[in-house]
C-alpha positions as YAML, in Angstrom:
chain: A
units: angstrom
residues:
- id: 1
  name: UNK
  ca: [1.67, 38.77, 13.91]
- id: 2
  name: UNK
  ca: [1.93, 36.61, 10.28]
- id: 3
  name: UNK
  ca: [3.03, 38.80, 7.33]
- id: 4
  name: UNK
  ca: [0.75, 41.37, 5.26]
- id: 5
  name: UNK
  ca: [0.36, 39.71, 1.97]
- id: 6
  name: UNK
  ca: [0.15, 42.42, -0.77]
- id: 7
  name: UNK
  ca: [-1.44, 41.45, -4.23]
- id: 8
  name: UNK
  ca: [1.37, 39.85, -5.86]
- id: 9
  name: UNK
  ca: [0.77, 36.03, -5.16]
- id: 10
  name: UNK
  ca: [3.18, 34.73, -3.00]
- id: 11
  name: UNK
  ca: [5.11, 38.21, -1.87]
- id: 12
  name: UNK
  ca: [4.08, 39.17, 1.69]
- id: 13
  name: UNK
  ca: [5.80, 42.23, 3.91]
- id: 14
  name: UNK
  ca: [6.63, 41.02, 7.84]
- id: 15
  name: UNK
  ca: [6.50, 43.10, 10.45]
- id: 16
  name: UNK
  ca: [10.21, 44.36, 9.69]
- id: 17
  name: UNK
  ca: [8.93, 45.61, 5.80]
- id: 18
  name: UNK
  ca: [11.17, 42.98, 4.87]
- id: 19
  name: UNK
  ca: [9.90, 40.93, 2.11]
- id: 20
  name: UNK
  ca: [9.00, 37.51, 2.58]
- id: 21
  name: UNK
  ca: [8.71, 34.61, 0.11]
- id: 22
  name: UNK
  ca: [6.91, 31.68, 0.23]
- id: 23
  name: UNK
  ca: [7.42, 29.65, 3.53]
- id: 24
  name: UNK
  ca: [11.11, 29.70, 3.32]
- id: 25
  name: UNK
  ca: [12.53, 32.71, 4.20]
- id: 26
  name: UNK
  ca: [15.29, 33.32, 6.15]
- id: 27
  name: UNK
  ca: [15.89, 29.96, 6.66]
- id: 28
  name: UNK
  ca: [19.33, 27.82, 5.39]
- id: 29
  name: UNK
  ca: [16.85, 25.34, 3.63]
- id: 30
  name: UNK
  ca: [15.34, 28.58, 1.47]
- id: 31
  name: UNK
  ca: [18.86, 30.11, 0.95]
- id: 32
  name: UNK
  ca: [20.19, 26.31, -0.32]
- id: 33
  name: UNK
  ca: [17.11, 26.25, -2.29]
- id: 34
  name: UNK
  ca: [17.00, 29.94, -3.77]
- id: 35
  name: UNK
  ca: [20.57, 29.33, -4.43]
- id: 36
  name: UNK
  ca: [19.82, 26.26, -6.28]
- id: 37
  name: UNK
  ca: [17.49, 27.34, -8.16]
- id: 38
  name: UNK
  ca: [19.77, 30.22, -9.57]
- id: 39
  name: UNK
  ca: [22.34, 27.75, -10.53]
- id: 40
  name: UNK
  ca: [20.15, 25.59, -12.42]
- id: 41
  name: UNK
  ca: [18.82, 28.47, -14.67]
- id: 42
  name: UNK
  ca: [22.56, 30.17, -15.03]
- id: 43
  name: UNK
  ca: [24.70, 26.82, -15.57]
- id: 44
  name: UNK
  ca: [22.81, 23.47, -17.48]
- id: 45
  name: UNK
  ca: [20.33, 25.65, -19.20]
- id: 46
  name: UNK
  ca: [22.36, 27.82, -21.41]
- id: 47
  name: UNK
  ca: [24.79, 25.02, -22.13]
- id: 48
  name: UNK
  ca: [21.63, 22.87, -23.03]
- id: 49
  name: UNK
  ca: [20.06, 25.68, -24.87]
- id: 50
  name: UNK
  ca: [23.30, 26.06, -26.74]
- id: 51
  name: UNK
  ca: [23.65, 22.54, -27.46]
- id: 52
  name: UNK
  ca: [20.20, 22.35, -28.80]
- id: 53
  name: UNK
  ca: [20.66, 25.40, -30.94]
- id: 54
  name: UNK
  ca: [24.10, 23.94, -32.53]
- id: 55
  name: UNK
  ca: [22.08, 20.60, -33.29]
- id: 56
  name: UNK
  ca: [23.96, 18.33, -31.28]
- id: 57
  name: UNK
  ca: [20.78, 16.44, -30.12]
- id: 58
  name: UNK
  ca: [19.23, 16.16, -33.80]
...
């Protein structure tokens, strides 16, 4: 049975009422990518924002 989307795009419920995101849940590929993701917005973008702020790139 595929999932039960609800009316957020891209946030569907499985059979489990677990929720599922996108096509890459519960997969290592989603987990590398989710993880990623998170490390590119918590790392290089403050440091980059910071930079930018300081002037270093005027």
């Amino acid at each position: 049975m595929p999932p039960m989307c609800i009316p957020f795009p891209g946030l569907c419920v499985s059979e489990t009422n677990k929720p599922v995101f996108g096509m890459f849940s519960d997969t290592q590929e989603g987990l590398m990518l989710r993880g990623g993701l998170l490390w590119l917005l918590g790392i290089p973008l403050p440091i980059i924002l910071l930079l930018w702020f300081f002037g270093v790139f005027h």
